[in-house]
VMD Tcl script that builds the backbone (N, CA, C; Angstrom):
set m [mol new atoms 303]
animate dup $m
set s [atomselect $m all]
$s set {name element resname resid chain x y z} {
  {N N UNK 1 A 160.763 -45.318 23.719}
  {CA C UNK 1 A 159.585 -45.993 23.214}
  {C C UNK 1 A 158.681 -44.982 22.530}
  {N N UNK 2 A 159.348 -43.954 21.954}
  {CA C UNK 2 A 158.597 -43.100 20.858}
  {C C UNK 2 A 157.790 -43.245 19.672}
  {N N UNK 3 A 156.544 -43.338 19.515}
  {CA C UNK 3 A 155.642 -43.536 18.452}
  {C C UNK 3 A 155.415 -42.295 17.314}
  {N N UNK 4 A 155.156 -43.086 16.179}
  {CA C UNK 4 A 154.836 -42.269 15.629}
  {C C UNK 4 A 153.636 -42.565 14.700}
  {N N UNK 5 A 153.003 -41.367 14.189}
  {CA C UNK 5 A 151.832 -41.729 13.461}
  {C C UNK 5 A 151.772 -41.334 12.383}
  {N N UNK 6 A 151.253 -41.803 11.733}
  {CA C UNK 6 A 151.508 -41.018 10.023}
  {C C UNK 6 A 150.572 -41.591 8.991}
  {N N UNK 7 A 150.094 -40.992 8.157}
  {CA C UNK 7 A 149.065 -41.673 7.269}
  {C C UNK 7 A 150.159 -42.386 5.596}
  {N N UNK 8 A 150.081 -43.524 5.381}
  {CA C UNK 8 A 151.355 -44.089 4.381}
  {C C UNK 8 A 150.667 -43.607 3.038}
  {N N UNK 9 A 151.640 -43.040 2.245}
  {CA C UNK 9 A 151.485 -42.959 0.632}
  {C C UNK 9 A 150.752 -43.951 -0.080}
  {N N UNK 10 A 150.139 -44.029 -1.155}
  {CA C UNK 10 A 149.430 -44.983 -1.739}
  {C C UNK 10 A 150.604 -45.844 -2.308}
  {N N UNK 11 A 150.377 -47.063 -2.799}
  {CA C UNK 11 A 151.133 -47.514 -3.658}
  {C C UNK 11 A 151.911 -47.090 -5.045}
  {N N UNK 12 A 153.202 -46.812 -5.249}
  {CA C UNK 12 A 153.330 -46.296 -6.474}
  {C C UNK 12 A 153.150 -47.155 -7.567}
  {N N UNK 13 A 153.557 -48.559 -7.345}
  {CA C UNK 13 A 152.862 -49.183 -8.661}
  {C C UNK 13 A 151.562 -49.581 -8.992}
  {N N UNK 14 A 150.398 -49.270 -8.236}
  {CA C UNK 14 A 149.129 -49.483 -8.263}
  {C C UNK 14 A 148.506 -47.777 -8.772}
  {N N UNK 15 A 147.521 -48.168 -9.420}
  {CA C UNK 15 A 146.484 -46.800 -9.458}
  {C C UNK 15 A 145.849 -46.488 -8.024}
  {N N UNK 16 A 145.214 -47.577 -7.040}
  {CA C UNK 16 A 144.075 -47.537 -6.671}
  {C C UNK 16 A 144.965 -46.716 -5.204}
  {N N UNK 17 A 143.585 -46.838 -4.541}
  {CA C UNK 17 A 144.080 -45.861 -3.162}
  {C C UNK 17 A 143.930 -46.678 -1.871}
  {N N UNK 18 A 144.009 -48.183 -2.047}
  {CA C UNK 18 A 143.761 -48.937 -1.379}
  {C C UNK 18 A 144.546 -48.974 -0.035}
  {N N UNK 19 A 144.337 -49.038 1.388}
  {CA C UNK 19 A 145.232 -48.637 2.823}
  {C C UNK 19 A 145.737 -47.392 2.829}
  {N N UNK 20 A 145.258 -46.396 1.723}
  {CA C UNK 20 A 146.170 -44.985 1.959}
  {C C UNK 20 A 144.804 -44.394 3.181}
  {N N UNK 21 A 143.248 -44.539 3.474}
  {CA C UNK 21 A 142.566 -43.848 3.887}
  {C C UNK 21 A 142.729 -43.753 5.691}
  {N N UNK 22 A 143.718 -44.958 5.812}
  {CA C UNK 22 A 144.262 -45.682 7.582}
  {C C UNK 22 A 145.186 -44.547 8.321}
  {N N UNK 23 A 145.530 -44.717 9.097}
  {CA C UNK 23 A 146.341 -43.756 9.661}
  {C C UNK 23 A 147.228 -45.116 10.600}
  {N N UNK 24 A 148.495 -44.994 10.842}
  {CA C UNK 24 A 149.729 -46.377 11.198}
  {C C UNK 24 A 150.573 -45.402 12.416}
  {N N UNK 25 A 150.036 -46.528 13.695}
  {CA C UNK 25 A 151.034 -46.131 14.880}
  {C C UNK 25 A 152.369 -47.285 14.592}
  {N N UNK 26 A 153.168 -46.844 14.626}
  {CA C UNK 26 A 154.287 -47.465 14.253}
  {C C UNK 26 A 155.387 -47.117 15.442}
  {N N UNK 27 A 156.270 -48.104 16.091}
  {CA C UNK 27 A 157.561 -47.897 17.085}
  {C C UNK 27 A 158.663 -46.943 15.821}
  {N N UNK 28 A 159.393 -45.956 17.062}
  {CA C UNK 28 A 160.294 -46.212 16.238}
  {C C UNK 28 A 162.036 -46.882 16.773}
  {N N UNK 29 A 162.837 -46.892 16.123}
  {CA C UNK 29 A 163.462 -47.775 16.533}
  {C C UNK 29 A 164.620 -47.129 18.024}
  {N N UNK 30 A 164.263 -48.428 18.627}
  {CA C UNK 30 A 165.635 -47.844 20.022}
  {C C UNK 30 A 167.084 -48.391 19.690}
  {N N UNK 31 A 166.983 -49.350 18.916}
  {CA C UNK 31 A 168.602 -49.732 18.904}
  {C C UNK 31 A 168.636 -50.160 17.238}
  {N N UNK 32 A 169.655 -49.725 17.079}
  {CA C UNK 32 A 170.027 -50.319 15.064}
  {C C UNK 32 A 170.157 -51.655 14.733}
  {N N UNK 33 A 170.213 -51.663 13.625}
  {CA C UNK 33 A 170.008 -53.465 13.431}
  {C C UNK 33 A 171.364 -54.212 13.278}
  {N N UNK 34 A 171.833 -55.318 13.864}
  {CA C UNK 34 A 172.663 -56.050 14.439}
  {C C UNK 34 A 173.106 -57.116 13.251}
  {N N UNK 35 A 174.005 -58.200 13.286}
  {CA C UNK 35 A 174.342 -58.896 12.480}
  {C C UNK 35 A 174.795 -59.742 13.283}
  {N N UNK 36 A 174.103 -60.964 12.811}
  {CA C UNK 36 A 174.625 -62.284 13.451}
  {C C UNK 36 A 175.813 -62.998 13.124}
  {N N UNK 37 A 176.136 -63.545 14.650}
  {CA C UNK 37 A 177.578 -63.443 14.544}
  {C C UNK 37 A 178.286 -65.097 13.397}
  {N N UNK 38 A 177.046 -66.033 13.695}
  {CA C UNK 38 A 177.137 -67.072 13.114}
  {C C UNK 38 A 176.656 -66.928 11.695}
  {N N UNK 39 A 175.574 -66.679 11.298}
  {CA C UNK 39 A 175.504 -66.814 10.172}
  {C C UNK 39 A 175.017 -65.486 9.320}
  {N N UNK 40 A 175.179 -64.679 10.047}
  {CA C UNK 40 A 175.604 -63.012 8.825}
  {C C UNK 40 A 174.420 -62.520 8.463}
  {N N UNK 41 A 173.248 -63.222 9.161}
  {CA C UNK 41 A 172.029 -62.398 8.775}
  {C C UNK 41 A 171.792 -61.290 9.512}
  {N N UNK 42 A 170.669 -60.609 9.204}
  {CA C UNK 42 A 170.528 -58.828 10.008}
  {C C UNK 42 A 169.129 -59.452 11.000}
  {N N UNK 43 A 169.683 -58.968 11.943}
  {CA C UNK 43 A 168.796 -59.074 13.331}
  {C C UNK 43 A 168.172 -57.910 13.933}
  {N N UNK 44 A 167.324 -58.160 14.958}
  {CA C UNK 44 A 167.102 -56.432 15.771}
  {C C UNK 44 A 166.582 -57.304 17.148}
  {N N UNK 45 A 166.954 -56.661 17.956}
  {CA C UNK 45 A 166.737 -56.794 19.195}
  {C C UNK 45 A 165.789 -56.325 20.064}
  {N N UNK 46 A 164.990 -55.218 19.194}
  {CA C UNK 46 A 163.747 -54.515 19.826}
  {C C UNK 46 A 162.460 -54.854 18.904}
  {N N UNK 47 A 161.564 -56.166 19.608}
  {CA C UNK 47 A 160.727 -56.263 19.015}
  {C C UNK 47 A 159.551 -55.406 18.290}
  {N N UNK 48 A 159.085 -54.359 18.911}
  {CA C UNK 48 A 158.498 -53.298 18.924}
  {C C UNK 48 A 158.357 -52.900 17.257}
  {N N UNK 49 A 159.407 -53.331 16.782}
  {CA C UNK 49 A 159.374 -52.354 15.541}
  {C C UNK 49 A 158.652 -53.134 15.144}
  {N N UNK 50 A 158.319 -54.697 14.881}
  {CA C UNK 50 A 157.509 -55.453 14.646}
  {C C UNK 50 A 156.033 -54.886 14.623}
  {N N UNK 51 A 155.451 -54.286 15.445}
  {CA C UNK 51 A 154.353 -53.537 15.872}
  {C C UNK 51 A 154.257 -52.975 15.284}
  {N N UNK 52 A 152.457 -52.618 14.304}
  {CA C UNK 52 A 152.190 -51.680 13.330}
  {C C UNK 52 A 150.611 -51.949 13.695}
  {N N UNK 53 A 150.140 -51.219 13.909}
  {CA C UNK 53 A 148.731 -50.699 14.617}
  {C C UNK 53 A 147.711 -49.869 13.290}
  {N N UNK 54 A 146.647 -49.959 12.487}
  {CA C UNK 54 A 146.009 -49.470 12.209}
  {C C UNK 54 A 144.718 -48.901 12.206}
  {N N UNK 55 A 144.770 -47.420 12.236}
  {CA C UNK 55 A 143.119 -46.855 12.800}
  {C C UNK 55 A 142.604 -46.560 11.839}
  {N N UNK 56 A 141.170 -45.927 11.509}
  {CA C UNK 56 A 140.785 -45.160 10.674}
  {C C UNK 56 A 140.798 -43.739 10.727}
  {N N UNK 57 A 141.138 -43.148 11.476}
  {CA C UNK 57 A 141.901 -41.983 11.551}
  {C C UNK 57 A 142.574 -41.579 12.737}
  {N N UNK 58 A 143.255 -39.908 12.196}
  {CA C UNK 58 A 144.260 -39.422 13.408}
  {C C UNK 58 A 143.874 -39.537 15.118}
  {N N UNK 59 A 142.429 -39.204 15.342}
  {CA C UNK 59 A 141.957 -39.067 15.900}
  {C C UNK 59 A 142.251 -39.928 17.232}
  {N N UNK 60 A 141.394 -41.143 16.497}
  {CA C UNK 60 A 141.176 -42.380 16.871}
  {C C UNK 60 A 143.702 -43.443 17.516}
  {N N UNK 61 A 144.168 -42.942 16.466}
  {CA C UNK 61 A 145.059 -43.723 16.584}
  {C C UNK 61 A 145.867 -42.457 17.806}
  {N N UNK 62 A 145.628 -41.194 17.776}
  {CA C UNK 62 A 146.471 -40.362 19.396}
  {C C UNK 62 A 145.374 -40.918 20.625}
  {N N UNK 63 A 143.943 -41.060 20.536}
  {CA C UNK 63 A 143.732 -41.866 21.514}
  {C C UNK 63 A 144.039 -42.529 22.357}
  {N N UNK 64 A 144.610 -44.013 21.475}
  {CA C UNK 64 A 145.156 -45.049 21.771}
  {C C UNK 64 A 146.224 -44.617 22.229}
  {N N UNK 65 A 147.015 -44.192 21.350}
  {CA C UNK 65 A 148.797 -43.858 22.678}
  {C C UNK 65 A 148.213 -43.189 23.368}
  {N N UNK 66 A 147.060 -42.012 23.826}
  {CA C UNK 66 A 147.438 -41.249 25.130}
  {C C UNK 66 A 146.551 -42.152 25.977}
  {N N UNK 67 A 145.813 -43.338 25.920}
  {CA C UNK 67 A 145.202 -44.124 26.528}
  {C C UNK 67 A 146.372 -45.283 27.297}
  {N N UNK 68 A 147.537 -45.368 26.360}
  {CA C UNK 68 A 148.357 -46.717 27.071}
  {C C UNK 68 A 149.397 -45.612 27.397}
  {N N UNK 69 A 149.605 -44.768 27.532}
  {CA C UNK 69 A 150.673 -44.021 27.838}
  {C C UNK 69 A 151.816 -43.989 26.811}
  {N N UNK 70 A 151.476 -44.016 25.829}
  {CA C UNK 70 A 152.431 -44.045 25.053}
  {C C UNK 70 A 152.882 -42.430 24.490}
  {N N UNK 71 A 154.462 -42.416 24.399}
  {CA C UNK 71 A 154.167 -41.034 24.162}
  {C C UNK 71 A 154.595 -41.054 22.222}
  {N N UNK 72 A 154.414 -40.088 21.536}
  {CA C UNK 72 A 153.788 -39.773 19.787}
  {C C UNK 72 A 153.968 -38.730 19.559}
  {N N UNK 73 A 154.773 -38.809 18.184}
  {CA C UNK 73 A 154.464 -37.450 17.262}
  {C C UNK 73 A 153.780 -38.369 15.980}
  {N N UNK 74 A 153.460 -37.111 15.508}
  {CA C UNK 74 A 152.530 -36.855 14.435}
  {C C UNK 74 A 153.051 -36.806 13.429}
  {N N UNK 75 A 153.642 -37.523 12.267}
  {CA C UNK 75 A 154.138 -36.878 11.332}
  {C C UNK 75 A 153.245 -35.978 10.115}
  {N N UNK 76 A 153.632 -35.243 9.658}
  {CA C UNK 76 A 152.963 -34.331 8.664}
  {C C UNK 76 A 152.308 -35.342 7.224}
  {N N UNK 77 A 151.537 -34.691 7.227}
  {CA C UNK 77 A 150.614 -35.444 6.166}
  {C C UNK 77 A 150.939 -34.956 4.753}
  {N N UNK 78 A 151.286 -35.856 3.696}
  {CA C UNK 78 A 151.380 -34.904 2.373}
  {C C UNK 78 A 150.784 -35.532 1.526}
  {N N UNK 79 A 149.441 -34.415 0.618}
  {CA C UNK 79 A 148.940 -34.543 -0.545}
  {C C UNK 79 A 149.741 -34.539 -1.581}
  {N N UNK 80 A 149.369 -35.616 -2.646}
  {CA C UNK 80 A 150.261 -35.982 -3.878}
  {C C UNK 80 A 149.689 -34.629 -5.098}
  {N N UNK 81 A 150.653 -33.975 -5.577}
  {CA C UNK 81 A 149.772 -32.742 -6.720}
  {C C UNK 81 A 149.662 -33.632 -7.645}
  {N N UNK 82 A 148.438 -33.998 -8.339}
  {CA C UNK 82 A 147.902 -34.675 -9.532}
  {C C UNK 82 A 148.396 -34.314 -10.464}
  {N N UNK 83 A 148.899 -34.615 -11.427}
  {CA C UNK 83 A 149.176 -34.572 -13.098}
  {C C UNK 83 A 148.326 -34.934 -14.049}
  {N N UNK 84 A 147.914 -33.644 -14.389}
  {CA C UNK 84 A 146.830 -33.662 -15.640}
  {C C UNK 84 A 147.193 -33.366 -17.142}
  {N N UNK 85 A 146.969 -35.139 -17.342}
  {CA C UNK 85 A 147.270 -35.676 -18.789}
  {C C UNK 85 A 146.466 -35.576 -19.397}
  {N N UNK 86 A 145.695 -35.483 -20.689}
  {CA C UNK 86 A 145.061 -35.503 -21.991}
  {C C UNK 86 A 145.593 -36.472 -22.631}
  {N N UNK 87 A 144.474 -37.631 -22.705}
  {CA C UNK 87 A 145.076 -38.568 -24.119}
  {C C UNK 87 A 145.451 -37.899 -25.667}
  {N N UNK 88 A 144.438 -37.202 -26.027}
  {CA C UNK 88 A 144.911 -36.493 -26.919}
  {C C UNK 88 A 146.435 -35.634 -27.210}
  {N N UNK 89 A 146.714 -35.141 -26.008}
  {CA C UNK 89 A 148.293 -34.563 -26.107}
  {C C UNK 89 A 149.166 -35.562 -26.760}
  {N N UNK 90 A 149.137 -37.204 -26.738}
  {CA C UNK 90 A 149.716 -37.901 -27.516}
  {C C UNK 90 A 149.501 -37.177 -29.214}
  {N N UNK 91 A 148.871 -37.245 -29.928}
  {CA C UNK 91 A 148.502 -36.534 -31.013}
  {C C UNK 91 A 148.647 -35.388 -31.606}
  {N N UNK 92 A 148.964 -34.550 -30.141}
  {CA C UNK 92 A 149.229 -32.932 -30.663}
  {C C UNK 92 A 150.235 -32.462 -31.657}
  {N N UNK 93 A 150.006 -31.541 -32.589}
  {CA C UNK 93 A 150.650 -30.706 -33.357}
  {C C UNK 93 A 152.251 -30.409 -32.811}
  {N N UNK 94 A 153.236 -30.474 -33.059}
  {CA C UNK 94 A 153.836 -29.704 -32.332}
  {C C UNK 94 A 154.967 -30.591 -31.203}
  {N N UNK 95 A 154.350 -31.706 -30.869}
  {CA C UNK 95 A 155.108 -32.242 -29.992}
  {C C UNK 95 A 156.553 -32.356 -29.813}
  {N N UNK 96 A 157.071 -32.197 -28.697}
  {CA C UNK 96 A 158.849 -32.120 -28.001}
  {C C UNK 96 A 159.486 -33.806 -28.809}
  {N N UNK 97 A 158.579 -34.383 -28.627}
  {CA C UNK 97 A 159.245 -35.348 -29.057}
  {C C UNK 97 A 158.382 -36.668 -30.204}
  {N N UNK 98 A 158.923 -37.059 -31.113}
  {CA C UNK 98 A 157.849 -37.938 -32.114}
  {C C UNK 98 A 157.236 -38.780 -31.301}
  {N N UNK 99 A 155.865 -39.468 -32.047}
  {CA C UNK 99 A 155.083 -40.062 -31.285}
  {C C UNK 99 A 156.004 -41.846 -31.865}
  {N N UNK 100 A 156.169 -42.682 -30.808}
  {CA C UNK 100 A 156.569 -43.956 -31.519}
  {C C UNK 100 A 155.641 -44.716 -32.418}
  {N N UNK 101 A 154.229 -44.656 -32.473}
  {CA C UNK 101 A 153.192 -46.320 -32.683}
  {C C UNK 101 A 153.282 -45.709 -33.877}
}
mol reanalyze $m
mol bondsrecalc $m
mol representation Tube
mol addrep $m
């Protein structure tokens, strides 16, 4: 019944930074996912994974597991390195490749 915590990536098809500021206690899984025998869909047998808990930070969400006894790792947090575009570089002198418009 190992938890884990981790703060989730922003959306890649969105700009905005909307649920990235949360931090997510999440199960992880005890048994793999199953296939029904009648009609071939994918099952799981450990509800748990169902379970997704959100705090506003790290802090606050190791609390909670060391409050219910739950035991948690932490996963590592990773900053996205920004890419700094210039509209103008469309325009530049020089460019690798023609501009289409």
């Amino acid at each position: 019944m190992l938890a884990r915590i981790y703060r989730p990536s922003k959306n890649a098809m969105q700009s905005g930074r909307a649920r990235s500021e949360t931090w997510v206690l999440e199960f992880e899984p005890e048994a793999p996912y199953g296939r029904d025998p009648l009609m071939g869909w994918t099952t799981m047998r450990d509800v748990r994974r169902q379970i997704s808990l959100r705090f506003p930070s790290r802090e606050a969400a190791e609390a909670y597991a060391q409050a219910h006894g739950i035991p948690y790792r932490v996963l590592p947090e990773h900053a996205p390195r920004p890419k700094h575009k210039a509209y103008a570089d469309n325009f530049r002198f020089g460019r690798k490749r023609n501009w289409t418009h």
